[in-house]
Backbone as ProteinMPNN parsed JSONL, in Angstrom:
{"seq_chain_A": "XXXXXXXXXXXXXXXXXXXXXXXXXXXXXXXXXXXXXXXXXXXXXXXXXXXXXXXXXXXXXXXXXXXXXXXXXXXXXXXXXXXXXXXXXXXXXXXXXXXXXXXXXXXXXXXX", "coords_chain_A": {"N_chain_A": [[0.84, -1.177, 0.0], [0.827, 2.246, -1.036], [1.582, 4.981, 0.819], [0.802, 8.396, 1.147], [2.808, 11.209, 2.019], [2.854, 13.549, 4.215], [3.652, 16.032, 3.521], [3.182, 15.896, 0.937], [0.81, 15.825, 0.983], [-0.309, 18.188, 1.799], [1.002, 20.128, -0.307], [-0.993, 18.974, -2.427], [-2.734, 20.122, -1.211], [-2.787, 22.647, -1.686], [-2.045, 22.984, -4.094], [-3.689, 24.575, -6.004], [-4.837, 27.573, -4.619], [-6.988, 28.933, -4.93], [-9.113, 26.691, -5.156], [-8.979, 24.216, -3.046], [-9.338, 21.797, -3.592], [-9.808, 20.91, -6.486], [-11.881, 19.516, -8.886], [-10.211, 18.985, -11.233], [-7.909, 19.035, -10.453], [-7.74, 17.183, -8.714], [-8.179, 14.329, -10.038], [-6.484, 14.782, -12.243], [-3.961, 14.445, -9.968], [-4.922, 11.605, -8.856], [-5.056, 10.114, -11.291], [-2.334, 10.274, -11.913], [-1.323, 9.28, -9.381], [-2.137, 6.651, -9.791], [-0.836, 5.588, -12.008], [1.889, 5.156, -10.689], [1.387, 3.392, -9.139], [2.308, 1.246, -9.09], [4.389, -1.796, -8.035], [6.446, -2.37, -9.51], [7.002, -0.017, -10.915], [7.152, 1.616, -9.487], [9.907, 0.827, -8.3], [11.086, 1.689, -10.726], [11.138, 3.986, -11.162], [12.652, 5.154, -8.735], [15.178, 3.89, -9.252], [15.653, 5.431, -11.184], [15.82, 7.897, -10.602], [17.546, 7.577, -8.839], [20.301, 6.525, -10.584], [22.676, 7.777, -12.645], [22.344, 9.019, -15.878], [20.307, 6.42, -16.511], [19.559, 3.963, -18.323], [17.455, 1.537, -20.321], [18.195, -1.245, -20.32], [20.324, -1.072, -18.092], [17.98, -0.758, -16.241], [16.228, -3.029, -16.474], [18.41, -4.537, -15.418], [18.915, -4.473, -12.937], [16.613, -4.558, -12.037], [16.048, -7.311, -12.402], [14.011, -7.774, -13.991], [12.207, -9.282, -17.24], [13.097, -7.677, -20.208], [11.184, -6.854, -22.085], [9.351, -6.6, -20.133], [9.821, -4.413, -18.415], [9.988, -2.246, -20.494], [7.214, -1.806, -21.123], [6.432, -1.007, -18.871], [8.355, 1.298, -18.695], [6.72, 2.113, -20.678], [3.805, 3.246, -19.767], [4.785, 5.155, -18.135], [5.67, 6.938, -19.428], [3.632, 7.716, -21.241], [1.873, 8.98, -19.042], [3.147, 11.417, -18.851], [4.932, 11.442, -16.887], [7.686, 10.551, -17.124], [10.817, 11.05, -19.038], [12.243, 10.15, -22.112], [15.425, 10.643, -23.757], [17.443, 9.759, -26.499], [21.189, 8.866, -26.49], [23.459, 8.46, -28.05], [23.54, 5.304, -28.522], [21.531, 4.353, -26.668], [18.95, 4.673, -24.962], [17.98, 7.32, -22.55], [16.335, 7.592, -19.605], [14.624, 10.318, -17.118], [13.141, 11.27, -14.885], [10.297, 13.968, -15.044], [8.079, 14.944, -14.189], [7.107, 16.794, -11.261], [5.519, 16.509, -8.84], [5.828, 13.674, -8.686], [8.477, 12.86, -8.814], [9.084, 14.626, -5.739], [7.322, 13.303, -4.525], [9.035, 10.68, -4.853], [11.634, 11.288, -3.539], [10.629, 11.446, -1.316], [9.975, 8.591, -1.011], [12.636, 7.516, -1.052], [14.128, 8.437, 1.086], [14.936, 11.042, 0.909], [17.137, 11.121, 0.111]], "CA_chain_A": [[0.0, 0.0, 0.0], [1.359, 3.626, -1.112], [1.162, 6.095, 1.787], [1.367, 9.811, 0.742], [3.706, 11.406, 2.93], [2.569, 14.566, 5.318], [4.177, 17.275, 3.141], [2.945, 15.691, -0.385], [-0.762, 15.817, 1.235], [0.205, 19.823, 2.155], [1.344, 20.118, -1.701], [-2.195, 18.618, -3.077], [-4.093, 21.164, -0.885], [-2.139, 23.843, -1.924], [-1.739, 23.606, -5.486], [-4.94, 25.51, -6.559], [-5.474, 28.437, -4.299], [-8.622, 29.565, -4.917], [-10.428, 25.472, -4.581], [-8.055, 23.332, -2.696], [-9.666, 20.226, -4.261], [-10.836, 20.958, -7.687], [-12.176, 17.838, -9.693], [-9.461, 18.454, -11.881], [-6.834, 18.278, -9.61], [-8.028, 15.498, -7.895], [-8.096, 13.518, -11.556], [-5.068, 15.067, -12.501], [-3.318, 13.447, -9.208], [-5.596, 10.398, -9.386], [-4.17, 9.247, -12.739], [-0.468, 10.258, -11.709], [-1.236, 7.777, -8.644], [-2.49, 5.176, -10.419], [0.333, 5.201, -13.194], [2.943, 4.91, -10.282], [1.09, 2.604, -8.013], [2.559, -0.842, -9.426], [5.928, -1.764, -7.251], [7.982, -2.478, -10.457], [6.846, 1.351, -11.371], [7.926, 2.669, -7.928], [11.282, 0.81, -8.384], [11.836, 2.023, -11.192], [11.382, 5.641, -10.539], [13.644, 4.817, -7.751], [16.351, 3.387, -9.89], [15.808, 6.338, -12.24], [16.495, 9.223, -9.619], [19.115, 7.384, -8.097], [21.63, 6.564, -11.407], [23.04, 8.801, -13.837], [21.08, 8.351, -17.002], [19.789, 4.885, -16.642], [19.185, 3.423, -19.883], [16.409, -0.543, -19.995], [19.306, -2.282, -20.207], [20.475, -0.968, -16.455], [16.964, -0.93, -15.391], [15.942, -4.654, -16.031], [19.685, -5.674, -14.698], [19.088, -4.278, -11.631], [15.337, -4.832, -11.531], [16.2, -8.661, -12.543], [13.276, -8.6, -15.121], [13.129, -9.49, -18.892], [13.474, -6.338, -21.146], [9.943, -6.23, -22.289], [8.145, -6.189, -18.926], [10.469, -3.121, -18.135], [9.654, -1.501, -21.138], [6.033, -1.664, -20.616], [6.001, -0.189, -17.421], [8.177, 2.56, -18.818], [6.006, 3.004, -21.665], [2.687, 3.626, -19.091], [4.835, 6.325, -17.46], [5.484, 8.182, -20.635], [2.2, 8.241, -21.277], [1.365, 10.02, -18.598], [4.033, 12.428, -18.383], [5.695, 11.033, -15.509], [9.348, 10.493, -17.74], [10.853, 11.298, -20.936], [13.523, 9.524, -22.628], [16.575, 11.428, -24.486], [18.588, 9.018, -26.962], [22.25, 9.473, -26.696], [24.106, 7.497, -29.058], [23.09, 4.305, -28.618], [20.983, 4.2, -25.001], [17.654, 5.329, -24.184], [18.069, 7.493, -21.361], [15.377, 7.992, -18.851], [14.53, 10.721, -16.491], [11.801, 12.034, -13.636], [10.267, 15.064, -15.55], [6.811, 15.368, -13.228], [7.826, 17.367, -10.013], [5.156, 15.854, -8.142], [6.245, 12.542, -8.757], [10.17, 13.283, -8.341], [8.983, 14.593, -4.87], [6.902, 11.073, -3.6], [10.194, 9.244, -4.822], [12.187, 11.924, -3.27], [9.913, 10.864, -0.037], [10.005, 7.831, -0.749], [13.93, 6.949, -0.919], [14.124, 9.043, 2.308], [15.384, 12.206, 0.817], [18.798, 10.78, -0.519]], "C_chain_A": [[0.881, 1.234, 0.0], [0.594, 4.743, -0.091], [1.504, 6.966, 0.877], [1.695, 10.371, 1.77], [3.445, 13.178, 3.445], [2.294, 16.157, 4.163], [3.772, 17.076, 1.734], [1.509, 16.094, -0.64], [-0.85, 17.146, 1.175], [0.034, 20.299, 0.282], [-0.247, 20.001, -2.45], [-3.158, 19.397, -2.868], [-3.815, 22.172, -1.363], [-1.845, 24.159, -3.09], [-2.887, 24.364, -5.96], [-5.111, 26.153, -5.105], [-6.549, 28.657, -3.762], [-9.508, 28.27, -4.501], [-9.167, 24.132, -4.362], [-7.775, 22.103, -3.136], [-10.635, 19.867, -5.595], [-11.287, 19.572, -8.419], [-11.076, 17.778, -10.41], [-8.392, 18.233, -11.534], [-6.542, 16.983, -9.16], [-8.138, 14.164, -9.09], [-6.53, 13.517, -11.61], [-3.757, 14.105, -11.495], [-3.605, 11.985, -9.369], [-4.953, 9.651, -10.483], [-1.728, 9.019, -12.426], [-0.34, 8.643, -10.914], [-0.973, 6.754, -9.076], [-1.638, 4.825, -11.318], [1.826, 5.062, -12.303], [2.623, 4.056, -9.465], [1.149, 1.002, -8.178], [4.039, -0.816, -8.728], [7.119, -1.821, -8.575], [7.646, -1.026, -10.81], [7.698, 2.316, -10.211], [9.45, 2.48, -8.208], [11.994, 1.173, -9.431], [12.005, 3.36, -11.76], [12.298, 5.765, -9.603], [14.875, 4.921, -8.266], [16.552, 4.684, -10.661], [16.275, 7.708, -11.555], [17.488, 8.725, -9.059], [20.437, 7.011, -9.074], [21.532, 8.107, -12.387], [22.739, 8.329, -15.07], [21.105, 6.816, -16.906], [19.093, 4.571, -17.647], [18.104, 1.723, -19.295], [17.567, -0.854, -19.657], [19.942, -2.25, -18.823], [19.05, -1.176, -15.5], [16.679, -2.342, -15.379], [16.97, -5.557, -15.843], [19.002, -5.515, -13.577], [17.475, -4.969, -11.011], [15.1, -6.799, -11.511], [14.625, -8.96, -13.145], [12.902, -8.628, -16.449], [12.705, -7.607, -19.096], [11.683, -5.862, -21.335], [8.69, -5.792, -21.326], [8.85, -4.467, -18.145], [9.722, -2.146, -19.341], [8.348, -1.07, -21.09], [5.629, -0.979, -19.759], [7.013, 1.629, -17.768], [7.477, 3.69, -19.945], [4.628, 4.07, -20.725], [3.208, 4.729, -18.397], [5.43, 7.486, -18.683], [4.384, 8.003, -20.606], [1.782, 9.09, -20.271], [2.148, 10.598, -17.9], [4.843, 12.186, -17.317], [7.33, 11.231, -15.827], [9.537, 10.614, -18.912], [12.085, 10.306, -20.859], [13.994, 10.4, -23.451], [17.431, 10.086, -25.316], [19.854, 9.617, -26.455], [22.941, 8.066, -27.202], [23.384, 6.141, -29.152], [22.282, 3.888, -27.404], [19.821, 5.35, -25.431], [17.625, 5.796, -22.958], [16.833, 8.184, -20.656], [15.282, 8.865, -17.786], [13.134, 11.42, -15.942], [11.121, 13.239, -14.355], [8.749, 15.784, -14.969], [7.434, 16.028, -11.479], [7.126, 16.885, -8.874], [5.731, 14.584, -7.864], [7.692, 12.335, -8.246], [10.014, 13.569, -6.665], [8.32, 13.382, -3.856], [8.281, 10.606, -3.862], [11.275, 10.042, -3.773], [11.862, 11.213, -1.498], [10.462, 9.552, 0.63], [11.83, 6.544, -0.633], [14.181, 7.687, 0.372], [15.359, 10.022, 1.853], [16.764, 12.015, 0.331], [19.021, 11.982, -1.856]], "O_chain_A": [[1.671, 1.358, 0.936], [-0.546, 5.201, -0.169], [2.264, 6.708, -0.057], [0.933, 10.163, 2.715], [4.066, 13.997, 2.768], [1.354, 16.942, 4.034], [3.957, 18.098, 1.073], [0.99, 16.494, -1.682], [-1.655, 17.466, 0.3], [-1.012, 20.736, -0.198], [-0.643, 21.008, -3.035], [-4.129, 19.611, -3.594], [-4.806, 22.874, -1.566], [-1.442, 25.283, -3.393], [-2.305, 25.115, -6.742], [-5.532, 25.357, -4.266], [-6.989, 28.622, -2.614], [-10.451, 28.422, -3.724], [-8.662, 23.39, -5.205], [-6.73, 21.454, -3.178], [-11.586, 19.109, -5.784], [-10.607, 18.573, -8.182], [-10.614, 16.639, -10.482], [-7.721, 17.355, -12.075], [-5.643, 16.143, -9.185], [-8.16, 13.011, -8.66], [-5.68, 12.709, -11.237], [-2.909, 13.354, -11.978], [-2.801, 11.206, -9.881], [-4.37, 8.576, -10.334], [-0.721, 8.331, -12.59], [0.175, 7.573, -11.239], [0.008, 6.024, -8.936], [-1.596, 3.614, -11.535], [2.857, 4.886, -12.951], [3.588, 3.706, -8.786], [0.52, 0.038, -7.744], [4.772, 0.159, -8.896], [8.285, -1.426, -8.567], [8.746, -0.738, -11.281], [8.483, 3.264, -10.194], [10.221, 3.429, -8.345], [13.224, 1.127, -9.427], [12.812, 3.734, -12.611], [12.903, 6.829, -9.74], [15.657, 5.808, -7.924], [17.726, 5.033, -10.781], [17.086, 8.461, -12.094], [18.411, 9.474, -8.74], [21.554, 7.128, -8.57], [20.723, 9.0, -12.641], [22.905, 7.129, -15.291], [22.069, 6.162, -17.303], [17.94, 4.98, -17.78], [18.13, 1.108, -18.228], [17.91, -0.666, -18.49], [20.137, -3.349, -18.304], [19.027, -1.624, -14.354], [16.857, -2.938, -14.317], [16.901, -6.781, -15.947], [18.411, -6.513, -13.163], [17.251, -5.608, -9.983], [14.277, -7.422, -10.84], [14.04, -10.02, -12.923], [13.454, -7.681, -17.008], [12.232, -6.734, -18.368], [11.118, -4.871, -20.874], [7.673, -5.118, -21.484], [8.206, -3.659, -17.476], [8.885, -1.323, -18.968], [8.223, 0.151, -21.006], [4.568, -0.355, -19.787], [6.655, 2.73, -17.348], [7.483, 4.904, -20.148], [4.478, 5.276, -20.919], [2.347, 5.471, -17.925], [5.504, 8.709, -18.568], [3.98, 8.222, -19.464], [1.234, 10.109, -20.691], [2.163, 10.556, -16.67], [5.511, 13.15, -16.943], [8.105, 11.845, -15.094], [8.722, 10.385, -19.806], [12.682, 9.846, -19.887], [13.151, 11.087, -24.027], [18.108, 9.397, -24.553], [19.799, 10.758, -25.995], [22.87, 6.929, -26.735], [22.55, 6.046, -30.053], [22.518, 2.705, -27.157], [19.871, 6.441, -26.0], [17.302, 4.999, -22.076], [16.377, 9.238, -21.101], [16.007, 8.346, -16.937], [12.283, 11.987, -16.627], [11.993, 14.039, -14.016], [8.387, 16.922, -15.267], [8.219, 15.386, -10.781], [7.791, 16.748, -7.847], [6.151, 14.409, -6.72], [7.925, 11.626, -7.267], [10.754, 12.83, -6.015], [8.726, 12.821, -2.838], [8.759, 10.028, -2.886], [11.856, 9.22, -3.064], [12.673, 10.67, -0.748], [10.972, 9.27, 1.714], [12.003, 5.371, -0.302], [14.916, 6.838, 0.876], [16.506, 9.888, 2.278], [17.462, 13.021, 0.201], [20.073, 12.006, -2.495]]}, "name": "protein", "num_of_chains": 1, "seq": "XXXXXXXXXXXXXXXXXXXXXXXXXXXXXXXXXXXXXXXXXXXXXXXXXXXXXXXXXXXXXXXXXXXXXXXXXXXXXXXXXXXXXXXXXXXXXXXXXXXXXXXXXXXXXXXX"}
């Protein structure tokens, strides 16, 4: 089970101003959730803030699973904005590009 962490809850009330909990906020988060709330997704937001460009090929060493179940999971977080990829020469490199999200993992590695 994914807790949200004190200061992330603070963040959610606080991004709109004027209606603390607009429908579209609450979507808007809602979907983020739900596109990070699988454990191989967490770990590998994890893995992805903690190396220096981490390319598949480092993520399903470390994650110890095949290539295409990695890829999958980082296709569902492109899709919803969560990470981009940059080629560089021959590597797909992946990085955090949602600030919400960067902050839960931020949380959730205990601030490293």
């Amino acid at each position: 089970m994914l807790l949200i962490p004190h200061d992330i809850v603070y963040y959610l009330s606080m991004s709109n101003s004027s209606a603390a909990c607009s429908e579209e906020k609450i979507s808007e988060y809602a979907r983020k959730l739900k596109a990070v709330g699988h454990p191989i997704r967490l770990k590998l937001l994890c893995l992805i803030a903690r190396e220096d460009d981490p390319c598949v090929s480092d993520l399903w060493r470390c994650l110890e699973q095949p290539q295409p179940v990695i890829s999958q999971h980082l296709a569902i977080l492109k899709e919803n904005g969560i990470v981009s990829a940059e080629v560089h020469k021959t590597r797909r490199v992946y990085s955090i590009i949602d600030p919400f999200i960067a902050e839960l993992i931020k949380e959730i590695r205990g601030r490293n």
